[in-house]
C-alpha positions in Angstrom: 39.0 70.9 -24.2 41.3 67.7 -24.6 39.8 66.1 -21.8 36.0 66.5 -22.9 37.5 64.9 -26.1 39.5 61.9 -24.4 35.9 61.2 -22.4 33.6 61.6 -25.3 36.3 59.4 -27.2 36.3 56.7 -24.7 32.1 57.1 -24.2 32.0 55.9 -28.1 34.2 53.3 -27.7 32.8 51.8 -24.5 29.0 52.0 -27.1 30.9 50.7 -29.3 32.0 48.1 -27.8 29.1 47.1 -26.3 27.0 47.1 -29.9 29.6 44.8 -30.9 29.2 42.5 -27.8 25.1 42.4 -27.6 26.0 41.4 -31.6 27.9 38.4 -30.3 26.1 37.3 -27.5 25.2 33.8 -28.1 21.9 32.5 -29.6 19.8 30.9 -27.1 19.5 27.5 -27.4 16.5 26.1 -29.7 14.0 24.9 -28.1 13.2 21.1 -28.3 11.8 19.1 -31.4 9.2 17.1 -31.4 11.7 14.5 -32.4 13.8 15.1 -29.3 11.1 14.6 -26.9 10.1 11.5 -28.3 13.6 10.5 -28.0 13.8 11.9 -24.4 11.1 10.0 -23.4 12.0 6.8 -25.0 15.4 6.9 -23.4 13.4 7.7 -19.8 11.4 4.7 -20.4 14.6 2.6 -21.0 16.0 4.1 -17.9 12.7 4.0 -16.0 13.2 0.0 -16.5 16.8 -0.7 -15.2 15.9 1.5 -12.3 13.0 -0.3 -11.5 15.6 -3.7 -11.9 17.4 -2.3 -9.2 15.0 -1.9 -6.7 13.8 -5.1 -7.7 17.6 -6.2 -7.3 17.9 -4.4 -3.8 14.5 -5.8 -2.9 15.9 -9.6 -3.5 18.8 -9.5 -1.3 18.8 -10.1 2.6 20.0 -6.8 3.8 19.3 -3.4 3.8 16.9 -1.9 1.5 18.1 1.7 1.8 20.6 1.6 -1.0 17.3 1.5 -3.6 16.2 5.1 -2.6 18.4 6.9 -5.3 16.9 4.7 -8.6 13.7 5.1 -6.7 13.6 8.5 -6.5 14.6 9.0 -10.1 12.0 6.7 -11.3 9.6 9.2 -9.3 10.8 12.2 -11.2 10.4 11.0 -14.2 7.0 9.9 -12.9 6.3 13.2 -12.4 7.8 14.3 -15.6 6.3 11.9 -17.8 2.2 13.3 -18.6 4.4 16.2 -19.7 6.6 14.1 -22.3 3.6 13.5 -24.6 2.6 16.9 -26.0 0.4 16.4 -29.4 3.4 17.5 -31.2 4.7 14.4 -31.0 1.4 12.5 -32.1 3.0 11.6 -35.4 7.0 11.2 -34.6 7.9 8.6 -36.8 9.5 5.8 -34.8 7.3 6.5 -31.6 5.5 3.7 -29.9 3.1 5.9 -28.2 -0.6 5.1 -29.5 -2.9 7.9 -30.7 -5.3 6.9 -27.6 -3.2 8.6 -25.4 -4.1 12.5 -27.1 -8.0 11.2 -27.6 -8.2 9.7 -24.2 -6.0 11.9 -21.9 -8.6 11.5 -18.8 -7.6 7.9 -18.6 -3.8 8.5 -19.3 -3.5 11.1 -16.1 -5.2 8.6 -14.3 -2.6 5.9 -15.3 -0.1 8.4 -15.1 -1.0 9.4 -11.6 -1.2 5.6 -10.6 2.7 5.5 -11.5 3.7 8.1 -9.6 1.7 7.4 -6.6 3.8 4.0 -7.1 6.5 5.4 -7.6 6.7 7.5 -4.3 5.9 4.3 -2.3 8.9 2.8 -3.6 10.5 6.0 -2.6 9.3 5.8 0.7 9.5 1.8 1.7 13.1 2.2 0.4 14.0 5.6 2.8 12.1 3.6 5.6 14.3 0.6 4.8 11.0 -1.6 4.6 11.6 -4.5 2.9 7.7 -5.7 2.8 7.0 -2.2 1.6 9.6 -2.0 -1.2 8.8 -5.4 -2.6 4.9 -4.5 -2.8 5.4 -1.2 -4.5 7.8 -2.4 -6.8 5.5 -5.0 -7.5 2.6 -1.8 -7.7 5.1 0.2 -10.0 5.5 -3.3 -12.7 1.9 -3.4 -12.5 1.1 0.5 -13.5 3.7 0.4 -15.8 1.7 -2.3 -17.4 -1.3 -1.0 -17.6 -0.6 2.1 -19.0 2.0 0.1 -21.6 -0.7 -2.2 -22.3 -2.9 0.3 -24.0 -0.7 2.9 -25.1 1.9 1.8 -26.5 2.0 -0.3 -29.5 4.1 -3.7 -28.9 7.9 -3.9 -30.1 7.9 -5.2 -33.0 9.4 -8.7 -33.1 12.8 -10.0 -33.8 13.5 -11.8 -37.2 14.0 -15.4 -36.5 17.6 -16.7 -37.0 
C-alpha cells in the first residue's frame, strides 16, 4: 500500500508542479503599436539612405564593386518589407511623415513600391556581378524611385530655424 501512496504522492506533485509552471510561463510578447511601426519604418528609411550612400560610395571608387552587395541586399529587404510598414493603423501616428494618399491611392504606392524593389535587386545584382556600369545605373534607378515615391507621399521635413 506505501508504494501506491509514494506514486500517487509524487503524481500530484509532478501536477502540481506543472500548474504552477504553465502559471509562470512567460507572457508572449505584445504585439506591435501602431507607434512602433511608424518608428520601425522611419528608422528603415534612415537606414535605407546610408546604405544607398554606400553603394553610391563603393560605386565612386576605382576598384571592386563587390564589397556593396551586403548594404545592397539589405536595402532590398527592406524593399520588400516596406508596402507592409504602412498598415492604416498607422494613418494618424502623430509625428509620421507618411501622407494620407498613400491609404486612398494604394494602386499607385505598390506600383512605386514595386519600382524600388525591382531597383533595389539590380543594385543587388550589378554589385554580386561586380559591374561597375550596372551598380552606378541602379543606384542611380534606386535615388530616382526613392524620389518618386518621397515626392508624393511623404510630406517635406519641416525646415530648420534660421540661426
Amino acid at each position: 500500500m506505501k508504494p501506491a501512496r509514494i506514486v500517487a504522492g509524487a503524481a500530484l506533485l509532478i501536477a502540481a508542479w506543472g500548474v504552477q509552471a504553465k502559471v509562470r510561463a512567460p507572457a508572449a510578447p505584445a504585439a506591435p503599436t501602431a507607434q512602433d511601426i511608424v518608428d520601425a519604418r522611419q528608422a528603415a528609411m534612415i537606414l535605407s539612405a546610408s546604405a544607398l550612400g554606400a553603394v553610391r560610395g563603393v560605386a565612386a571608387r576605382p576598384d571592386s564593386v563587390k564589397g556593396a552587395a551586403f548594404s545592397a541586399s539589405g536595402l532590398a529587404k527592406w524593399a520588400a518589407a516596406l508596402p507592409a510598414m504602412f498598415p492604416a493603423s498607422t494613418r494618424n501616428v502623430p509625428g509620421t511623415r507618411a501622407r494620407h494618399e498613400i491609404w486612398t491611392n494604394q494602386a499607385d504606392f505598390q506600383v512605386k513600391a514595386a519600382a524600388f524593389a525591382s531597383a533595389t535587386a539590380a543594385l543587388v545584382n550589378a554589385a554580386k556581378a561586380d559591374d561597375k556600369a550596372a551598380l552606378t545605373a541602379a543606384v542611380e534607378s534606386t535615388a530616382a524611385a526613392c524620389k518618386a515615391c518621397h515626392d508624393i507621399y511623404q510630406v517635406p521635413p519641416s525646415p530648420k530655424p534660421a540661426g
